[in-house]
N, C-alpha and C positions, 0 to 999 in steps of 0.2 A: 625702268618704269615697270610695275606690277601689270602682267596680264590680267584684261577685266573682260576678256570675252568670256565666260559664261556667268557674266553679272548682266549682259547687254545683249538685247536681242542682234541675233545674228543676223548678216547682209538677205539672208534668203525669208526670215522672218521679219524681216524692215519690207523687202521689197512683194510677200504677199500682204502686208499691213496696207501699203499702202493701194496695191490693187482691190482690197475691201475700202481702205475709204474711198476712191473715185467711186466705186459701185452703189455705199451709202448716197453719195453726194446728190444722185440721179432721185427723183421722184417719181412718181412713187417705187420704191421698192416692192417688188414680190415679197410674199410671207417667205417661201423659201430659197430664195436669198438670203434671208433675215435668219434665217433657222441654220443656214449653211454657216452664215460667218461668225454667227454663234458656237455654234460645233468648233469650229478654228480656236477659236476663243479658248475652249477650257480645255482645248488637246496642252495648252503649255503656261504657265502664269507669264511667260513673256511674250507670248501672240498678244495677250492683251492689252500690255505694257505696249508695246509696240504699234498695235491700234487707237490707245486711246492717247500716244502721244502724236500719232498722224491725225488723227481728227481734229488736234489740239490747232495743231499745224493751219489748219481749215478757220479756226477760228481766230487765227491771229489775223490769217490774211482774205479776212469774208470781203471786203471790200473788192479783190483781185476779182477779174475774168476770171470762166468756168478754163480757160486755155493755161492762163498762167497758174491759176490751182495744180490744172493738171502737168507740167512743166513742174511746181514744183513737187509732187507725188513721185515722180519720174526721179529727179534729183534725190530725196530721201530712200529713196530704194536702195543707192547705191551704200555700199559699204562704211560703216561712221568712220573708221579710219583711212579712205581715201584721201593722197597726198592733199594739205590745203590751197595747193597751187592747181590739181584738176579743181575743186571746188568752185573756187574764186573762178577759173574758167568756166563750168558750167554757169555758174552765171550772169558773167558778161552774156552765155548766150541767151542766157533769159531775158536782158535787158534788150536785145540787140531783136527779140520778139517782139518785146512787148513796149519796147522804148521805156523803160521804167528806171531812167538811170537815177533817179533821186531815190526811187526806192528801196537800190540794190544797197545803196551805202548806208539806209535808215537801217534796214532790216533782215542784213545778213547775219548778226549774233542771235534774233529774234530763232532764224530757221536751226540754226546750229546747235543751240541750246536743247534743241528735239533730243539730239543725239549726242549728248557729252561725254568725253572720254570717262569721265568719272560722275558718280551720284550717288548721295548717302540719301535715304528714307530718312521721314519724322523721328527723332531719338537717336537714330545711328553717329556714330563719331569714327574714323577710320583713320592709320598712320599708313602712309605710302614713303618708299624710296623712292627716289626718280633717279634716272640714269646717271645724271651726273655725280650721284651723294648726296644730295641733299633731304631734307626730312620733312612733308609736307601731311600735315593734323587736316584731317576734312570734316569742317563741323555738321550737324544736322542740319537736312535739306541742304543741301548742296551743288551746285553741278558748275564744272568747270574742264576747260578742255587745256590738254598738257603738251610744250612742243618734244618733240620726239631728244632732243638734248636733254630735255630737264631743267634748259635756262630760262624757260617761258612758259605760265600762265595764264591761260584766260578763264577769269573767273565770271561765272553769268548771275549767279543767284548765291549767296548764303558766304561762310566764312570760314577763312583756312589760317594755319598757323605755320610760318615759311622757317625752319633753322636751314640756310645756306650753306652749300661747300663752298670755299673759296677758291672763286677761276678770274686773274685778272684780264683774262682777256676776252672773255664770255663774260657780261651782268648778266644778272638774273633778274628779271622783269614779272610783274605780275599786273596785268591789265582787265581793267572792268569798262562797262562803257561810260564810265565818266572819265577815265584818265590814267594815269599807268603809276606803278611806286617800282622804284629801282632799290634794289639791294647794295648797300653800299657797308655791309658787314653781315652780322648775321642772322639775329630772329625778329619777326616782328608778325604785324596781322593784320589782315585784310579782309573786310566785311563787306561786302555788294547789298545793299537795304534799300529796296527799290528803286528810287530818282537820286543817290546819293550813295558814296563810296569813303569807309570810315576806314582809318589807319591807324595801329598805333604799334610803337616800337620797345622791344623786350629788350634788346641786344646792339649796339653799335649805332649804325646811322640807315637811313633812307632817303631815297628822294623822290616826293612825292608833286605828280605834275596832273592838270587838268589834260582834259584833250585836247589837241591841237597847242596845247601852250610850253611843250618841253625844252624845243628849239628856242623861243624867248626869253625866259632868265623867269616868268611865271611860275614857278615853284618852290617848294619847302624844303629844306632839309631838315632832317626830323631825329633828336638823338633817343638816348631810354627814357619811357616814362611818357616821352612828346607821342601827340597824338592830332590829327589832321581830318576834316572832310574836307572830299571833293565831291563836288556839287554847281551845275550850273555854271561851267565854264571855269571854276574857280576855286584855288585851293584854302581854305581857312584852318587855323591854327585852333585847338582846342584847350580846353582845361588838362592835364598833366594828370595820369593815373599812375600806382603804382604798377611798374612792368608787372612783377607777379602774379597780380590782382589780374593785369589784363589777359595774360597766357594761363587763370588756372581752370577756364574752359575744358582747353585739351589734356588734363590732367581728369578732367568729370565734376569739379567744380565751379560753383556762380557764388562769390564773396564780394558782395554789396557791402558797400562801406558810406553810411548815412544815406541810402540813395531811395528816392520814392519809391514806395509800396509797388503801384502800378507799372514802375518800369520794370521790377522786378519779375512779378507775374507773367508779363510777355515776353520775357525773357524763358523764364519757365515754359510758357505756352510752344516756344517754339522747338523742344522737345518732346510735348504730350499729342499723342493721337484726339485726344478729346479735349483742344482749350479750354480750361477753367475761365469761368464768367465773374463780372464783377462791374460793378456802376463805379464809373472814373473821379466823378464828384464826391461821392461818401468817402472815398481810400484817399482821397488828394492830398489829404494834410499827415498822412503814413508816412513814415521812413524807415526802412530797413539795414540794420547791419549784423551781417554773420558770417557763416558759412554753407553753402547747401548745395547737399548732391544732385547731379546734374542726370544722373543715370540712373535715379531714385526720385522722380519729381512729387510721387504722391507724400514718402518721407519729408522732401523737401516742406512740401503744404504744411503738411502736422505739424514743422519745428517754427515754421514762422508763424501760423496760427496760435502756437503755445503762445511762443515768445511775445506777440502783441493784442494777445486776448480776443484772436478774428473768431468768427463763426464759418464753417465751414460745409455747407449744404448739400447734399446731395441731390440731384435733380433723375427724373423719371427715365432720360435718354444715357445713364449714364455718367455725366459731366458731373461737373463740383460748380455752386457760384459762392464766391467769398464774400461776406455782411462784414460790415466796421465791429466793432466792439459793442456791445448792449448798451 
């Protein structure tokens, strides 16, 4: 597995982040205070990163006491690669503070996700080994955390492209919080899209299971082409895409084939630093098919704009908003 410590704030830069945010958290702050943890701030672009993903922290769990805030400030300090069995330890003690045991089970991927062994930025796309051989595409906006084998994923947010080495006696699992897809050959993909986790298979077979439902016979198996969410307890079978279509992603291509205008676009968008704008009702009756580079989205814009006679605006912040046809 790729060393990514100096992509990731380090244990000593996690653990002064988070002693700025308790500090923030107190009102009123001094100006200087405020002038101090600024200073901190631009000695390193990852003090910042590291600040503003503890405050983040703060805002997931604003609901929590001022104690278990600080409980879990304490807990992010420690190093992101701490075994996952201390973790899970630290907090059972959290719960055993705070008696929060329903909380611990909602909201341990919530905390986790702070500090992911891996994270691509807007537009990034990145190819990793992992220890055991296998070859794992991490698409834009990303974050997912890797077991130390290589046989195990957990993906939090965004979408990876998995070609497996074959170990029969180690699976390779790739789990989201809706439910987990086993490797049962060798490429396929995995999309984490907020409340719902999309699948679809390049290479061989998978088996893909809700959570909580693997042990009950509640699952799909999925060959090339087949493609699945899970969602809501439950796994549903989908329309059939061509495998290459679906992997040419991680190649730096998006080949829509008859597919609406506006799926297309947020597909786009979630490459571009400046989402392109567009009213969903005028574009609805668009359909697009091509080819478009993935890692060239403003080119993208211009060949589909050619292609179906769009207008393509330029706005005062920067952005583009797209008009129908005259």
């Amino acid at each position: 597995m790729r060393d990514t410590t100096e992509q990731r704030p380090t244990a000593a830069m996690v653990a002064q982040a988070a002693e700025w945010a308790a500090i923030l958290d107190d009102q009123p702050v001094p100006q200087a205070r405020l002038d101090a943890c600024e200073a901190w701030c631009r000695e390193h672009p990852l003090h910042r990163l590291a600040l503003d993903r503890m405050c983040g922290l703060d805002v997931r769990f604003a609901g929590l006491s001022d104690l278990d805030r600080r409980v879990l400030h304490s807990m992010a300090a420690r190093p992101s690669r701490v075994p996952r069995t201390l973790r899970q330890g630290l907090l059972a003690v959290l719960c055993l503070v705070t008696g929060a045991g329903a909380w611990l089970g909602s909201e341990l991927p919530q905390f986790r996700q702070l500090f992911p062994d891996e994270r691509t930025a807007t537009g990034e796309v990145r190819a990793l080994t992992l220890a055991d051989g296998s070859g794992l595409v991490i698409d834009t906006a990303t974050a997912l955390d890797l077991a130390d084998d290589g046989r195990e994923v957990e993906l939090f947010e965004g979408r990876i492209l998995a070609e497996v080495a074959p170990d029969p006696d180690r699976p390779f699992v790739v789990r989201t919080g809706d439910g987990s897809v086993t490797a049962l050959g060798t490429a396929f993909t995995v999309h984490r899209d907020h409340d719902r986790t999309l699948v679809a298979v390049i290479e061989s077979q998978v088996r893909a299971c809700a959570i909580g439902q693997s042990q009950t016979g509640a699952c799909l198996e999925l060959g090339p082409g087949e493609r699945a969410r899970i969602a809501d307890g439950r796994v549903i079978r989908l329309d059939p895409v061509d495998p290459s279509a679906a992997a040419a992603w991680a190649g730096g291509w998006l080949v829509p084939d008859d597919q609406p205008l506006t799926e297309v676009l947020e597909e786009l968008n979630r490459y571009r630093r400046r989402p392109v704008r567009y009213d969903a009702r005028s574009l609805a009756h668009i359909r697009v098919t091509g080819s478009f580079p993935l890692r060239e989205t403003d080119r993208a814009l211009d060949a589909i704009a050619a292609a179906l006679d769009l207008r393509l605006v330029p706005l005062g912040d920067g952005a583009l908003t797209v008009l129908p046809p005259p």
